[in-house]
Biopython code that builds the backbone (N, CA, C, O; Angstrom):
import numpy as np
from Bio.PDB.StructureBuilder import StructureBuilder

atoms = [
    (1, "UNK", "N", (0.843, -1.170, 0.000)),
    (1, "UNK", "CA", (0.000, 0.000, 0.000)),
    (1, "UNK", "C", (0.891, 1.237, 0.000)),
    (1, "UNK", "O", (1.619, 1.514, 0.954)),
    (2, "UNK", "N", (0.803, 1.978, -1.126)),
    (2, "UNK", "CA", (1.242, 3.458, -0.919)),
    (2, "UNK", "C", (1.471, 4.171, 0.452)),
    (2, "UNK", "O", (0.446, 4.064, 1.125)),
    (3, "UNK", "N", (2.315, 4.764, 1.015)),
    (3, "UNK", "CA", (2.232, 5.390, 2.078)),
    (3, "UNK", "C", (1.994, 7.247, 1.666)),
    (3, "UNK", "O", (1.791, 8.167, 2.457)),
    (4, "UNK", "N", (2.095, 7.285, 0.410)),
    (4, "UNK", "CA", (1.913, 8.608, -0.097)),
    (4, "UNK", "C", (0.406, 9.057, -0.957)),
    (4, "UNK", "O", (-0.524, 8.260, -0.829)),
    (5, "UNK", "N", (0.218, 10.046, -1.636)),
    (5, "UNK", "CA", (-1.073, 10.221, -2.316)),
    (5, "UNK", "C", (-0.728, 10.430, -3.813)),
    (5, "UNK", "O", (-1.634, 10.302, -4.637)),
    (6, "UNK", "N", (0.522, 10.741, -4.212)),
    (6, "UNK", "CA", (0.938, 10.758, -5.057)),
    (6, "UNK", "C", (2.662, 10.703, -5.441)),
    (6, "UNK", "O", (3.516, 11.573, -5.271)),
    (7, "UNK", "N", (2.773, 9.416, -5.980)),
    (7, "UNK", "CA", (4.111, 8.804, -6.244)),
    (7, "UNK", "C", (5.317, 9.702, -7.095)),
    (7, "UNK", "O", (6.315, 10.352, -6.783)),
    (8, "UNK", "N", (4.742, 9.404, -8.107)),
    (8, "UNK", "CA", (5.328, 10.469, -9.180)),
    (8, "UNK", "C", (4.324, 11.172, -10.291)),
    (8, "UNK", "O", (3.631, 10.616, -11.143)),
    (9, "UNK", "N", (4.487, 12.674, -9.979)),
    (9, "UNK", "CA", (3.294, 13.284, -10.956)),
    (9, "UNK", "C", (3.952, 13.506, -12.059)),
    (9, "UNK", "O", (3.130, 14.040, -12.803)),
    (10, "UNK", "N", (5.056, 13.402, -12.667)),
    (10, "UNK", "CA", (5.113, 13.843, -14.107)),
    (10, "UNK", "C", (4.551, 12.663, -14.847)),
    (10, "UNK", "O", (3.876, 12.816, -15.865)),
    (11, "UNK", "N", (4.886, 11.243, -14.231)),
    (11, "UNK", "CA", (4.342, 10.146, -15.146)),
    (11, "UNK", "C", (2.835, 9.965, -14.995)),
    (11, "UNK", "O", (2.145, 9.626, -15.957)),
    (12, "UNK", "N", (2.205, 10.247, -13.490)),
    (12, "UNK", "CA", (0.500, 10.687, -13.693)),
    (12, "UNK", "C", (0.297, 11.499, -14.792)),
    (12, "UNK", "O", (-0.269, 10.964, -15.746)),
    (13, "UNK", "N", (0.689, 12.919, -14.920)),
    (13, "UNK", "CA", (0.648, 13.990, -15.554)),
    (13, "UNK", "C", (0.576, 13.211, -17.220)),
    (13, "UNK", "O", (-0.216, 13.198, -18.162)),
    (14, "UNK", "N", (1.849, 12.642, -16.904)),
    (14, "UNK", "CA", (1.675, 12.024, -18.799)),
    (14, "UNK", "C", (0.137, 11.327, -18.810)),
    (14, "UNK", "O", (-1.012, 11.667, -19.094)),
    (15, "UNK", "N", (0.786, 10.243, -18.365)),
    (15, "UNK", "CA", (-0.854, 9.478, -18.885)),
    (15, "UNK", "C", (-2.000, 10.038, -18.607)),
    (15, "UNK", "O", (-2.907, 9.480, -19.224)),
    (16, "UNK", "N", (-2.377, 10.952, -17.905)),
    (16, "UNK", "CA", (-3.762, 11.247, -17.863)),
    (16, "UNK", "C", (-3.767, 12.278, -19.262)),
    (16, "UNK", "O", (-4.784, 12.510, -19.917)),
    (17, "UNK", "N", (-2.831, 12.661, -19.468)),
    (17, "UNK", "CA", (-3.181, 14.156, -20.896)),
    (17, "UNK", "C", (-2.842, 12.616, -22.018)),
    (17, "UNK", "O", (-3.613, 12.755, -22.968)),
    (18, "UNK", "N", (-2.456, 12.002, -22.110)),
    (18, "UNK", "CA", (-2.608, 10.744, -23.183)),
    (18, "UNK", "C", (-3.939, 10.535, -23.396)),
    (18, "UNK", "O", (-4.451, 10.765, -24.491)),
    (19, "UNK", "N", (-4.764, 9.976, -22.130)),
    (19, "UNK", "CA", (-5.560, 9.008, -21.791)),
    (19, "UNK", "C", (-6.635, 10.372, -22.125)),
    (19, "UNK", "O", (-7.697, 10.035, -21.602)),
    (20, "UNK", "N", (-6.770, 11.376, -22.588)),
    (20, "UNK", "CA", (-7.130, 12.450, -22.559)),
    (20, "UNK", "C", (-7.955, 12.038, -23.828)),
    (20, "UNK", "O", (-9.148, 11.751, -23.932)),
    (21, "UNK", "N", (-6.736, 12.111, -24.960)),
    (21, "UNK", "CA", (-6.849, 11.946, -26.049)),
    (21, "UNK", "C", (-6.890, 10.673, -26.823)),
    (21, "UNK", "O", (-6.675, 10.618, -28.034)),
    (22, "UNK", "N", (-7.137, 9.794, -26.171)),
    (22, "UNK", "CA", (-7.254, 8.216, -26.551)),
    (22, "UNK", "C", (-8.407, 7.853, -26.239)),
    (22, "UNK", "O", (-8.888, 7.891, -25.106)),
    (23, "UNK", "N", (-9.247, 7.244, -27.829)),
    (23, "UNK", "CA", (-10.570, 7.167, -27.062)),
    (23, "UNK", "C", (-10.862, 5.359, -26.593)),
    (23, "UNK", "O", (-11.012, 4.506, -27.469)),
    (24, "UNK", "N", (-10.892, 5.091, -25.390)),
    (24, "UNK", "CA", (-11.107, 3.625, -24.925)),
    (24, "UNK", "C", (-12.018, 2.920, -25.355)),
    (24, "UNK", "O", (-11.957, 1.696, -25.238)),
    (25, "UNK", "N", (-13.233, 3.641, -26.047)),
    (25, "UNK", "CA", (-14.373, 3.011, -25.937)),
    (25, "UNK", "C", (-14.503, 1.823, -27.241)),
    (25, "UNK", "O", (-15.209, 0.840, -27.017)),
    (26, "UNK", "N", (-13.969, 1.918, -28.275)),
    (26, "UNK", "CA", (-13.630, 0.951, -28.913)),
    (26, "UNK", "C", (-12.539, -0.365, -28.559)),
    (26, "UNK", "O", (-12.454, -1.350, -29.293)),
    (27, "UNK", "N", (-12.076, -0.261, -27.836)),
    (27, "UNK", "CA", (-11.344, -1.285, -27.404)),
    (27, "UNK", "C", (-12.144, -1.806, -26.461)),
    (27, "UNK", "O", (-12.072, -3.034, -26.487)),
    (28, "UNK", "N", (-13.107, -1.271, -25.377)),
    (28, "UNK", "CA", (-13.803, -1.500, -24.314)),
    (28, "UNK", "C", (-14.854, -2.422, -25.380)),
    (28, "UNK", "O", (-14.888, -3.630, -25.145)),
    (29, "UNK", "N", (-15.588, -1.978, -26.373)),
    (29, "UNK", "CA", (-16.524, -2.866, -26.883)),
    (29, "UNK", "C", (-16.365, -4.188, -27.513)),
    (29, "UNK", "O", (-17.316, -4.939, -27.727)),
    (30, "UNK", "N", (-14.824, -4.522, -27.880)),
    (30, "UNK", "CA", (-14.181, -5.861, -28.470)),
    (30, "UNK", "C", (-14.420, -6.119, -27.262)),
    (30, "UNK", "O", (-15.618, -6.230, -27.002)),
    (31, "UNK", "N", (-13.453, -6.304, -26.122)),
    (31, "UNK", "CA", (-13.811, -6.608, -24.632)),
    (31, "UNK", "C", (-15.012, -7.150, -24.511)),
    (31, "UNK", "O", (-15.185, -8.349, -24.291)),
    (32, "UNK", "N", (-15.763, -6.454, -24.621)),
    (32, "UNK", "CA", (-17.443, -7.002, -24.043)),
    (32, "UNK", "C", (-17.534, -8.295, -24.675)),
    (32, "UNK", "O", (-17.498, -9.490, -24.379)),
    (33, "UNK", "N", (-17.678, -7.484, -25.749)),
    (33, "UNK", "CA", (-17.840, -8.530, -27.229)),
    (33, "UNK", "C", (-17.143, -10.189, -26.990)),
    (33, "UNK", "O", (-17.627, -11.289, -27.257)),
    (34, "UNK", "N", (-15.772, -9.794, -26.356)),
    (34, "UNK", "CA", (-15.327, -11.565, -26.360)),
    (34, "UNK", "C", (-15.647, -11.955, -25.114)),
    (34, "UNK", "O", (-15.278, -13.026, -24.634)),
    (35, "UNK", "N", (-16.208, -11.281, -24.644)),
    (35, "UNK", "CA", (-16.320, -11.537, -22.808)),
    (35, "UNK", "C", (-17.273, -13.164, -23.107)),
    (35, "UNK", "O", (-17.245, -14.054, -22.257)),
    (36, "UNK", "N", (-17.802, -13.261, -23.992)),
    (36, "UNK", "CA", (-19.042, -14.240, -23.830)),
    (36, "UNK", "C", (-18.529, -15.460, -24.065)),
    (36, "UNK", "O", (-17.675, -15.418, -24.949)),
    (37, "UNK", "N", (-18.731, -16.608, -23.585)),
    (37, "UNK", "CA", (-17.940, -17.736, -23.792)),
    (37, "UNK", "C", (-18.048, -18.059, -25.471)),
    (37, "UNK", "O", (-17.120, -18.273, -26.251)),
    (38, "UNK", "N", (-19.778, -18.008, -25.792)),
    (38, "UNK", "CA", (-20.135, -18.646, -27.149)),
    (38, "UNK", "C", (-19.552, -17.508, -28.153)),
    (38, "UNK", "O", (-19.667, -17.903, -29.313)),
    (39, "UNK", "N", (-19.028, -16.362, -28.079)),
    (39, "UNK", "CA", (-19.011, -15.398, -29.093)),
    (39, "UNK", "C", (-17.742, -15.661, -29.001)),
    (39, "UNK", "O", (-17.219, -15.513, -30.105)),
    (40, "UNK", "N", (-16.795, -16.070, -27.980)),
    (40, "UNK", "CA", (-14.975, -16.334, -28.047)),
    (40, "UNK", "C", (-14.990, -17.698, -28.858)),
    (40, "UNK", "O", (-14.638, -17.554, -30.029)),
    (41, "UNK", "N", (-15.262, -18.757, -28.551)),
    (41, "UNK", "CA", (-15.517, -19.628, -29.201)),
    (41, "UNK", "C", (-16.071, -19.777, -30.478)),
    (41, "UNK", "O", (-15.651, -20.851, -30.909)),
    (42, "UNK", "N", (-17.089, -19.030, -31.622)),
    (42, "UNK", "CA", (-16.950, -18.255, -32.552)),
    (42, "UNK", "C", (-15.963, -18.144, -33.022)),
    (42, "UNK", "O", (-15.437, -18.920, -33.820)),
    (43, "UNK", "N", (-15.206, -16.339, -32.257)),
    (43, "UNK", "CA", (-13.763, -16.751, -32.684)),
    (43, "UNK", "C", (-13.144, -17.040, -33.002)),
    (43, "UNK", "O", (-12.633, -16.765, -34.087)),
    (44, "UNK", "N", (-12.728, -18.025, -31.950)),
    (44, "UNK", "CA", (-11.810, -19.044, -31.951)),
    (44, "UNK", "C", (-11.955, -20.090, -33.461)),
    (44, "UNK", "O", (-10.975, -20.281, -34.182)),
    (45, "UNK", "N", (-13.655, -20.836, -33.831)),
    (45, "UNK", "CA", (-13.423, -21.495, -34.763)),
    (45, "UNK", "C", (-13.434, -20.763, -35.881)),
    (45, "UNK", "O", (-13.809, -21.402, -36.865)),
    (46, "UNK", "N", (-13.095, -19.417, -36.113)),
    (46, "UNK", "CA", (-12.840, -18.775, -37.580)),
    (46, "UNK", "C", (-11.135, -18.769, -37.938)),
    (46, "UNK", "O", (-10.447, -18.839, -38.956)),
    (47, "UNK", "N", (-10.863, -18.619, -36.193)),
    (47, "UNK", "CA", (-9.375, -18.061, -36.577)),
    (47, "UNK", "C", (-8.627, -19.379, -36.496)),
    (47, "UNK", "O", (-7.449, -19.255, -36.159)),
    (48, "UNK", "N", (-9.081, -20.704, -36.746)),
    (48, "UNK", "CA", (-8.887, -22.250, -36.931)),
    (48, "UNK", "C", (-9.174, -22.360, -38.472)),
    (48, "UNK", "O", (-8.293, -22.644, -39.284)),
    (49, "UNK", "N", (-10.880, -22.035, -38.906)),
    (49, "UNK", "CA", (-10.826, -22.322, -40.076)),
    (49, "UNK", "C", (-11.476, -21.071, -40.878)),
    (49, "UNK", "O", (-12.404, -21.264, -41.662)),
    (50, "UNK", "N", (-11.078, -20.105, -40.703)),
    (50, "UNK", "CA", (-10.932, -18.399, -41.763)),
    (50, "UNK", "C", (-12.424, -18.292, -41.787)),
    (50, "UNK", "O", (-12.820, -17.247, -41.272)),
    (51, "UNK", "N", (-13.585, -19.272, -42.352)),
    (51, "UNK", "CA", (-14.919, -19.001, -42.896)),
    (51, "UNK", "C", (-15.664, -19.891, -42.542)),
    (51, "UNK", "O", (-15.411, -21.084, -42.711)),
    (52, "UNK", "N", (-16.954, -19.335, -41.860)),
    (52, "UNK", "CA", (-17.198, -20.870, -41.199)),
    (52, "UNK", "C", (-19.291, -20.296, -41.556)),
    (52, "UNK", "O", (-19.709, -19.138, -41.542)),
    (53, "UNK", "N", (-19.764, -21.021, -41.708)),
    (53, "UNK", "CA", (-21.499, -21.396, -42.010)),
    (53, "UNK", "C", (-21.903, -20.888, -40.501)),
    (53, "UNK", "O", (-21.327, -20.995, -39.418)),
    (54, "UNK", "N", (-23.195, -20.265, -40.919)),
    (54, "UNK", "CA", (-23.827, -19.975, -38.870)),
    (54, "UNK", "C", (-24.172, -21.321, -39.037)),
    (54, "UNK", "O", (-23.735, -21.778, -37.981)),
    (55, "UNK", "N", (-24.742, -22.434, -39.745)),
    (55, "UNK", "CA", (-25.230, -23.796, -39.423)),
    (55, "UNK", "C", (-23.932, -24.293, -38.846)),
    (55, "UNK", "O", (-23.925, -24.719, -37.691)),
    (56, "UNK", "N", (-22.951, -24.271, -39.491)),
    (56, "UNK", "CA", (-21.793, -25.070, -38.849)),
    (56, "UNK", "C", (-21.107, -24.240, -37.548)),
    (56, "UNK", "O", (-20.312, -24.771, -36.773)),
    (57, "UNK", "N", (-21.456, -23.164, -37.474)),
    (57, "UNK", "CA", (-20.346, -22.018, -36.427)),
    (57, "UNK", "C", (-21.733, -23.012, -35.177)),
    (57, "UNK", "O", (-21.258, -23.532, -34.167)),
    (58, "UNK", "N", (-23.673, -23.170, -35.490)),
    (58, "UNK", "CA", (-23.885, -23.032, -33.896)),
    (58, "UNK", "C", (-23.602, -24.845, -34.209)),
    (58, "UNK", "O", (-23.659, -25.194, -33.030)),
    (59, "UNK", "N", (-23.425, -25.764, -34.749)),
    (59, "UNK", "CA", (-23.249, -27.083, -34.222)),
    (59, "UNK", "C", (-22.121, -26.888, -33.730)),
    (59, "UNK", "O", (-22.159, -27.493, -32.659)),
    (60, "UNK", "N", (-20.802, -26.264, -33.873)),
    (60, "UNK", "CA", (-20.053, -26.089, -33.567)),
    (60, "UNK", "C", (-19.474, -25.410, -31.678)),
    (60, "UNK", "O", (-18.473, -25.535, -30.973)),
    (61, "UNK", "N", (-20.601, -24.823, -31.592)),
    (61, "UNK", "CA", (-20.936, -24.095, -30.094)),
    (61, "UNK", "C", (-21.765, -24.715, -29.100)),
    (61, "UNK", "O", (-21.821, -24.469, -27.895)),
    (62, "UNK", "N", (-22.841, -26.137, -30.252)),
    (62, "UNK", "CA", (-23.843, -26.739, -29.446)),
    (62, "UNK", "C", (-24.942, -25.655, -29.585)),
    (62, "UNK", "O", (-25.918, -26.054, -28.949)),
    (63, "UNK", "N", (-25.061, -25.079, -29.855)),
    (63, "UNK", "CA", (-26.413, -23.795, -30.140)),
    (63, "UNK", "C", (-27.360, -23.774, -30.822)),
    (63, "UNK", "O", (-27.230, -24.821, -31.456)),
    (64, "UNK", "N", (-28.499, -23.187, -31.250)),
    (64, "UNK", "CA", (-29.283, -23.243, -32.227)),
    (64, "UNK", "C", (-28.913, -22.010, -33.178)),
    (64, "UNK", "O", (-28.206, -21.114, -32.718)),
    (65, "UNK", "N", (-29.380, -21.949, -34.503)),
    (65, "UNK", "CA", (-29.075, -21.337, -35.494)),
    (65, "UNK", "C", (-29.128, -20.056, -35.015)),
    (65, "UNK", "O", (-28.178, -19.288, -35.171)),
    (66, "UNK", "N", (-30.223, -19.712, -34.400)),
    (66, "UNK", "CA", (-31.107, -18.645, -33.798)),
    (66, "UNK", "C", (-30.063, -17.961, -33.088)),
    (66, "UNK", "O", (-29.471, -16.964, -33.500)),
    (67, "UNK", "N", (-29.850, -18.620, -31.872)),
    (67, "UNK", "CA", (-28.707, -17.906, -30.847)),
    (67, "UNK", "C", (-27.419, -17.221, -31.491)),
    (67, "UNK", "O", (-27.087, -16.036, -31.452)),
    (68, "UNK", "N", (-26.754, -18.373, -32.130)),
    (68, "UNK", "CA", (-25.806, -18.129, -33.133)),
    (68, "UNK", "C", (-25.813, -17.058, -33.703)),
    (68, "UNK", "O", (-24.817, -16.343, -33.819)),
    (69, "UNK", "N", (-26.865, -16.817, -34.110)),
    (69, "UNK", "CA", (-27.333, -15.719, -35.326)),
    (69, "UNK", "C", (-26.954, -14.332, -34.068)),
    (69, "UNK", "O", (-26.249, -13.329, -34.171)),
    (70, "UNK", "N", (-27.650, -14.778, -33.126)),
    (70, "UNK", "CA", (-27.872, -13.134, -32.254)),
    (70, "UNK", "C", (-26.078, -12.958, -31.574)),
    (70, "UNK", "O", (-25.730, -11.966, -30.934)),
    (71, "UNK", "N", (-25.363, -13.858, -31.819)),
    (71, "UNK", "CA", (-23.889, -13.493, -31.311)),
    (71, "UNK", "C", (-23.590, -13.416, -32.243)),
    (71, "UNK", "O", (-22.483, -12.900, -32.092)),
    (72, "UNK", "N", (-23.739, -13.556, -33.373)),
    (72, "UNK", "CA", (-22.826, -13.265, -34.779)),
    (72, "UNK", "C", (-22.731, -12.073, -34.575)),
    (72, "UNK", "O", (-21.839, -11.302, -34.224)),
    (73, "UNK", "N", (-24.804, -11.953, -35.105)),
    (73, "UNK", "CA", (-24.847, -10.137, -35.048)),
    (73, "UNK", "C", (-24.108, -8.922, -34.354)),
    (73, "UNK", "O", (-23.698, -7.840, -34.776)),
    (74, "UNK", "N", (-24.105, -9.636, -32.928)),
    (74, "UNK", "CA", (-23.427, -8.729, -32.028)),
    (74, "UNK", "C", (-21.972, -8.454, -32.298)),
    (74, "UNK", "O", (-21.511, -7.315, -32.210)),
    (75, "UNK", "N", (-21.002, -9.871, -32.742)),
    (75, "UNK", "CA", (-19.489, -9.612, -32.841)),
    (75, "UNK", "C", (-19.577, -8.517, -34.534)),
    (75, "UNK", "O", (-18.478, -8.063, -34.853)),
    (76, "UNK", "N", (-20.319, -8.288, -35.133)),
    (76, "UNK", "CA", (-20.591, -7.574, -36.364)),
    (76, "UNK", "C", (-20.499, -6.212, -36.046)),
    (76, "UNK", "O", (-19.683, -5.405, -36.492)),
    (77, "UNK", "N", (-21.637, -5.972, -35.027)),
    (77, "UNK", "CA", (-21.829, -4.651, -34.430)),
    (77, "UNK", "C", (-20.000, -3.733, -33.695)),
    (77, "UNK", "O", (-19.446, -2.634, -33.673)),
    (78, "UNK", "N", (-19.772, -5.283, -33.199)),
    (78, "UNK", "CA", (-18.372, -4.506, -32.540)),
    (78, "UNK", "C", (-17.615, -4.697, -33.651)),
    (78, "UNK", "O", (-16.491, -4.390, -33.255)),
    (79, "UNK", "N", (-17.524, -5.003, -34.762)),
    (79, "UNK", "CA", (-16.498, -5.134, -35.975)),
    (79, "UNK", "C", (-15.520, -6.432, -35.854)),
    (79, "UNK", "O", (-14.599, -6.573, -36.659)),
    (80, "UNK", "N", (-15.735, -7.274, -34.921)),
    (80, "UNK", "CA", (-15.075, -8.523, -34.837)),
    (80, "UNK", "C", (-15.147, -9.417, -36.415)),
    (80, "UNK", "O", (-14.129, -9.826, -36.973)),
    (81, "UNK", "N", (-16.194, -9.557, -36.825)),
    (81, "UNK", "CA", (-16.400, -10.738, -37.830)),
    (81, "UNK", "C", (-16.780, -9.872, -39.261)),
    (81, "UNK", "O", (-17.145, -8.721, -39.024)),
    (82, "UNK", "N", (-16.758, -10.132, -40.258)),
    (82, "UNK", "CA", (-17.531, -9.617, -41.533)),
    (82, "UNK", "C", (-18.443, -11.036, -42.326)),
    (82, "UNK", "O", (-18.356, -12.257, -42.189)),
    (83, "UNK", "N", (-19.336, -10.109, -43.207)),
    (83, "UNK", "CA", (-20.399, -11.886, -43.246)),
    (83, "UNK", "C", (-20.109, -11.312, -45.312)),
    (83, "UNK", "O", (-20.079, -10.307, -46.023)),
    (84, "UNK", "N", (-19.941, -13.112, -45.393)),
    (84, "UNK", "CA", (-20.326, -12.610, -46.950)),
    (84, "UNK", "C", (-21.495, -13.700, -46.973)),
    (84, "UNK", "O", (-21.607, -14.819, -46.474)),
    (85, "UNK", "N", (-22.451, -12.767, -47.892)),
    (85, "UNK", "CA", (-23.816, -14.024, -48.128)),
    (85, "UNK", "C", (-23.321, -14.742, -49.584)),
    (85, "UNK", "O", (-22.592, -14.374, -50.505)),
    (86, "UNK", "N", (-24.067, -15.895, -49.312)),
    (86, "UNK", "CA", (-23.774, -16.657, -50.652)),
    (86, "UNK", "C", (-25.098, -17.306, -51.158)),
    (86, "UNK", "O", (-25.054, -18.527, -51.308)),
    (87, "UNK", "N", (-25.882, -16.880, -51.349)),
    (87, "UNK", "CA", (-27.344, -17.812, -51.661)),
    (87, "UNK", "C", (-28.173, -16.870, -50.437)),
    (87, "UNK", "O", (-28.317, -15.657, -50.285)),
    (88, "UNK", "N", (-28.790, -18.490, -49.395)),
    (88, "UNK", "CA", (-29.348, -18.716, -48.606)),
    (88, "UNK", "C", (-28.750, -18.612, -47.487)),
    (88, "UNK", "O", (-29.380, -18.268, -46.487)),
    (89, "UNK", "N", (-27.064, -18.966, -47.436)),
    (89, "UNK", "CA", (-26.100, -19.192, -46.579)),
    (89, "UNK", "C", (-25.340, -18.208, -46.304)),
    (89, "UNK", "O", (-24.940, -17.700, -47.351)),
    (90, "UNK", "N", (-24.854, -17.574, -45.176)),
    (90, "UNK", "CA", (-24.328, -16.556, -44.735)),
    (90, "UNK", "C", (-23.111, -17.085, -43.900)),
    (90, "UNK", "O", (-23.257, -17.740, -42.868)),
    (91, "UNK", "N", (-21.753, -16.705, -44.500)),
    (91, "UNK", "CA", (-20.316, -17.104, -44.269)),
    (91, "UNK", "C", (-19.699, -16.219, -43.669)),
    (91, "UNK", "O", (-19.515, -15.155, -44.260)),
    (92, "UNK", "N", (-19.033, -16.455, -41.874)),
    (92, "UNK", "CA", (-18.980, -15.119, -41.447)),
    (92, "UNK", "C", (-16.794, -15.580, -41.354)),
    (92, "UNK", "O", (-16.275, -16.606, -41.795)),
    (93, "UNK", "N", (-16.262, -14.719, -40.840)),
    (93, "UNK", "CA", (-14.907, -14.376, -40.918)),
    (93, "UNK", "C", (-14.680, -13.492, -40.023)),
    (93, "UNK", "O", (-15.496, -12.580, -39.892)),
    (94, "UNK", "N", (-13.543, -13.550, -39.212)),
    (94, "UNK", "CA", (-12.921, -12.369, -38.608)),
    (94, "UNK", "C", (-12.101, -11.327, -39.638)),
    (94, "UNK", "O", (-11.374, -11.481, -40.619)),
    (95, "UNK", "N", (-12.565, -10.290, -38.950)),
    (95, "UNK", "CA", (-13.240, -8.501, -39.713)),
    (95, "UNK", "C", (-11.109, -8.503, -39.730)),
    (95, "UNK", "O", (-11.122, -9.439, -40.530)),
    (96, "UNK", "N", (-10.207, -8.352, -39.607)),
    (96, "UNK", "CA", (-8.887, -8.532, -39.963)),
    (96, "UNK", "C", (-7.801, -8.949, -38.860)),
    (96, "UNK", "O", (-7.950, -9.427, -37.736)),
    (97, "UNK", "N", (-6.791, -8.638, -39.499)),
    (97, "UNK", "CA", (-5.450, -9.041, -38.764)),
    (97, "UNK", "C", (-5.282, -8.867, -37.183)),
    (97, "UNK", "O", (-4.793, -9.612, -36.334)),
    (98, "UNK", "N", (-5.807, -7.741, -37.116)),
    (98, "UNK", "CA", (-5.741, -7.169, -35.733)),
    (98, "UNK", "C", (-6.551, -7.971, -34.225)),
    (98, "UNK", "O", (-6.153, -8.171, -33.077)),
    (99, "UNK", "N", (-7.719, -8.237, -34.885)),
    (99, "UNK", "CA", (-8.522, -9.228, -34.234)),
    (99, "UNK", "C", (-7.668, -10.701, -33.969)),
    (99, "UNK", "O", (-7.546, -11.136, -32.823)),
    (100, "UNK", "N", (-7.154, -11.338, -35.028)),
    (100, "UNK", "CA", (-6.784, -12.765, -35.296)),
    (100, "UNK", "C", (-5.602, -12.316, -34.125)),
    (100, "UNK", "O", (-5.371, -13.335, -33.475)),
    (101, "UNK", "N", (-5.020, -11.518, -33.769)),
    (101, "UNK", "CA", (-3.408, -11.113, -33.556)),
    (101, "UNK", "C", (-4.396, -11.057, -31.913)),
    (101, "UNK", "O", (-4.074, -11.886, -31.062)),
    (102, "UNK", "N", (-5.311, -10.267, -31.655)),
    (102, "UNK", "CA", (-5.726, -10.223, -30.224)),
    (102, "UNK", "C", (-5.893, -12.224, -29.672)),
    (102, "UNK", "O", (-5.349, -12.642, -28.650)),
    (103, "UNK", "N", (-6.515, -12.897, -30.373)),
    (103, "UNK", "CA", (-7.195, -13.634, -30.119)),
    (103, "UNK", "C", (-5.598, -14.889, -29.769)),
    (103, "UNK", "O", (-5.451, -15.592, -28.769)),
    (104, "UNK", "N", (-5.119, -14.831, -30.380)),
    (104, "UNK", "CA", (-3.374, -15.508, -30.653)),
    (104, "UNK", "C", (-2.921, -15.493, -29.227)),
    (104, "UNK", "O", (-2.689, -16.426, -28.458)),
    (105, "UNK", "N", (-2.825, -13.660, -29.004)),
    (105, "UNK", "CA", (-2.292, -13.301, -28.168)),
    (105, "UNK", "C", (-2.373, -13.818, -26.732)),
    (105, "UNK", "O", (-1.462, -13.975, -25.920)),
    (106, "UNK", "N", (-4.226, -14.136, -26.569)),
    (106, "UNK", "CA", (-4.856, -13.947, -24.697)),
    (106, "UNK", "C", (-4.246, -15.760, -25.363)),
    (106, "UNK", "O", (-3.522, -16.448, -24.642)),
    (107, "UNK", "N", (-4.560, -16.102, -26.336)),
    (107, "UNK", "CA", (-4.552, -17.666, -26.249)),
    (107, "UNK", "C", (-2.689, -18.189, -25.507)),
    (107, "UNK", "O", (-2.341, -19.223, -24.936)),
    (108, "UNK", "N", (-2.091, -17.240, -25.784)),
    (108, "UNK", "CA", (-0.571, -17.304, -25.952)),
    (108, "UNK", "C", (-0.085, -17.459, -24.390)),
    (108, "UNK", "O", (0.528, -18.352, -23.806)),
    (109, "UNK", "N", (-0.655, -16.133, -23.948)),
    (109, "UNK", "CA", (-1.084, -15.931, -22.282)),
    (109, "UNK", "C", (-1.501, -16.650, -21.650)),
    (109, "UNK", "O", (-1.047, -16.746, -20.510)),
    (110, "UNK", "N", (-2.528, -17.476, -22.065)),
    (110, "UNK", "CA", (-3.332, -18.587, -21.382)),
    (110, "UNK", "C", (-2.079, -19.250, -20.930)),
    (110, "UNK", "O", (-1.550, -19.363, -19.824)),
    (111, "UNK", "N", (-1.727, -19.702, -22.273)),
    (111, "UNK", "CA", (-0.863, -21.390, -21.886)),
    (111, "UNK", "C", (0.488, -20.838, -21.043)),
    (111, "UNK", "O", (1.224, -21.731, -20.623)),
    (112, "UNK", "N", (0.803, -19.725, -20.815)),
    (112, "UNK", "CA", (2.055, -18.865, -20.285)),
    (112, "UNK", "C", (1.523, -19.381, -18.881)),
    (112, "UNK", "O", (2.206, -20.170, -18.229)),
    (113, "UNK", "N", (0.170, -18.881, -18.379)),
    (113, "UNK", "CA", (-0.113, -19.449, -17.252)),
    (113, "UNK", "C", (-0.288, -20.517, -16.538)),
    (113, "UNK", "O", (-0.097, -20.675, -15.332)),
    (114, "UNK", "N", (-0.768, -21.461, -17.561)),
    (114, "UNK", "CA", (-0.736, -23.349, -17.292)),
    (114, "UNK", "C", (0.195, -23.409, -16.788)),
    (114, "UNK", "O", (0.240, -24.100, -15.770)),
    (115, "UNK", "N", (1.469, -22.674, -17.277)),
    (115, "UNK", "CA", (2.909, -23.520, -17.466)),
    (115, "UNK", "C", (3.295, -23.126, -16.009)),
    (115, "UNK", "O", (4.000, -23.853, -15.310)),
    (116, "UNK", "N", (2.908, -22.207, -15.688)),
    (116, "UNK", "CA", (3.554, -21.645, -14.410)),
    (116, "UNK", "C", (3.194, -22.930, -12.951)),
    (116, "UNK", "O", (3.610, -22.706, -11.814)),
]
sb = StructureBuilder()
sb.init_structure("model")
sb.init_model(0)
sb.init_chain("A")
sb.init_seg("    ")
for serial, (resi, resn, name, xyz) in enumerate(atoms, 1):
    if name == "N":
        sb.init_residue(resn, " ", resi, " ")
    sb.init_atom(name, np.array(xyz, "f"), 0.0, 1.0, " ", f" {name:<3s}", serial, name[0])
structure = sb.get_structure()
């Protein structure tokens, strides 16, 4: 526990005039967005196999088409996935690099922690 109220203010000073100008709230909504077990898992089976069917993404989750459908939508809304239609069938994908590179990453972390 601190015995003071303030440690060092030039490095407060920085980050708060940063944090000023950085807007969080897009990073806060991926967050939400993977917070959900079935919408990480999603994810997870795009960034396994690039393009995946909502029929095959909810057998894939154990889900119904339906549910599926309402977490797709949602990872859409936060820009996680992009959908191309093809017919009847709607083929969804993670939205780019940056996403695939987050998802790598916590996975990378995970096993950093097993190991410990």
């Amino acid at each position: 526990m601190c015995d003071v109220y303030l440690f060092d203010e030039h490095k407060v000073s920085r980050v708060k005039a940063n944090m000023e100008v950085v807007d969080l709230v897009p990073m806060l909504s991926i967050y939400k967005a993977l917070a959900d077990k079935n919408r990480l898992s999603i994810c997870y089976s795009l960034l396994l196999e690039e393009k995946l069917c909502v029929c095959d993404l909810a057998n894939i989750i154990g889900a119904t088409v339906a549910t599926t459908s309402h977490h797709l939508r949602y990872l859409l809304k936060s820009h996680i996935v992009s959908v191309e239609k093809k017919g009847k069938n709607a083929f969804y994908e993670l939205k780019d690099d940056h996403i695939k590179t987050l998802i790598r990453t916590a996975l990378a972390h995970g096993d950093e922690d097993d190991e410990e």
